[in-house]
C-alpha positions in Angstrom: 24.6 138.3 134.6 22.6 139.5 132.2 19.0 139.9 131.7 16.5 138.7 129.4 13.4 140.7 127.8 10.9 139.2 126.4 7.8 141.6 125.8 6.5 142.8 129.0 8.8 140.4 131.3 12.2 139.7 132.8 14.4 137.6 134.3 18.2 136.7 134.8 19.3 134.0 132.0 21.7 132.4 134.5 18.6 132.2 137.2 16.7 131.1 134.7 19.1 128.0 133.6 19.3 127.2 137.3 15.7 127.3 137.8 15.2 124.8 134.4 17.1 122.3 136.3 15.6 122.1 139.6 12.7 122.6 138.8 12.3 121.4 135.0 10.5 124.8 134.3 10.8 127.2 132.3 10.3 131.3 132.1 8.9 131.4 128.6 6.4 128.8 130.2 6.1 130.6 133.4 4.7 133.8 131.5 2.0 131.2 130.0 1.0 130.9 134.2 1.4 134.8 134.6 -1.2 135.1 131.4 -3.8 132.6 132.0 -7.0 134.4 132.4 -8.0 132.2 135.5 -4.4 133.0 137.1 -4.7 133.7 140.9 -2.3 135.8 142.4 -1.1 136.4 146.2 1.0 138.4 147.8 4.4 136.8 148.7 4.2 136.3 153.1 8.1 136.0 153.1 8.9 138.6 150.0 6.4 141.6 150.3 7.8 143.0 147.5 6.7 139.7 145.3 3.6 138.2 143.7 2.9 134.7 143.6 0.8 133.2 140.8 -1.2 130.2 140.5 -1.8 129.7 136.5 -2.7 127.0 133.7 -0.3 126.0 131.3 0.5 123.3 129.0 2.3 121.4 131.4 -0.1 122.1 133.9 -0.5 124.3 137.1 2.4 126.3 137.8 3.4 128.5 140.9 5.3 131.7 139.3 6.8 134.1 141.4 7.4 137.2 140.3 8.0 141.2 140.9 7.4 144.6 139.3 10.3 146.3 138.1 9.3 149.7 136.3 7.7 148.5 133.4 8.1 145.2 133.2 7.8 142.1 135.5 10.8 139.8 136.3 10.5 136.5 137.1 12.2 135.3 139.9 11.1 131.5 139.9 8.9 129.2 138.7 8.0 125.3 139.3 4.9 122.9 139.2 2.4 123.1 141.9 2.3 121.0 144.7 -0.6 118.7 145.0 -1.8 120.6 148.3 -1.6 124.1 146.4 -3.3 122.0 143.4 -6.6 121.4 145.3 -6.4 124.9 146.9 -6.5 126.5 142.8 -9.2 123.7 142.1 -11.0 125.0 145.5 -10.7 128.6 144.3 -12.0 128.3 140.5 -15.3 126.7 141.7 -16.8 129.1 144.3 
């Protein structure tokens, strides 16, 4: 296993690889979503130790989730939102 570091992230290159196939995503993208100035970020209900992050990229809205480890954040997963969680960024950006 080893881990990748790219400026102030993380993640495991094999995760990574797996997460690029199921979900055709990947982490140099999802730290576009963890960027973007408009990003919203939750608490994780299931993972309290993890963030999840609604943010604007290239290839449109993706859900990253993520965690702090020391200095950096890893990146546990990323994919495309959902058309449900979609409408719910949309419904957040214009109040």
């Amino acid at each position: 296993m080893w881990t990748v570091v790219e400026g102030d992230y993380e993640w495991d290159e094999q995760k990574a690889a797996q997460n690029l196939a199921k979900h055709g995503v990947t982490f140099p993208e999802a730290i576009l979503a963890l960027e973007d100035l408009g990003a919203v970020t939750v608490a994780d209900v299931v993972h309290h130790d993890r963030d999840v992050t609604f943010g604007l990229t290239p290839k449109g809205l993706l859900v990253v989730v993520s965690t702090e480890r020391g200095e950096r954040t890893r990146i546990v997963s990323a994919r495309k939102a959902t058309p449900h969680e979609t409408r719910n960024y949309q419904a957040t950006r214009t109040r």
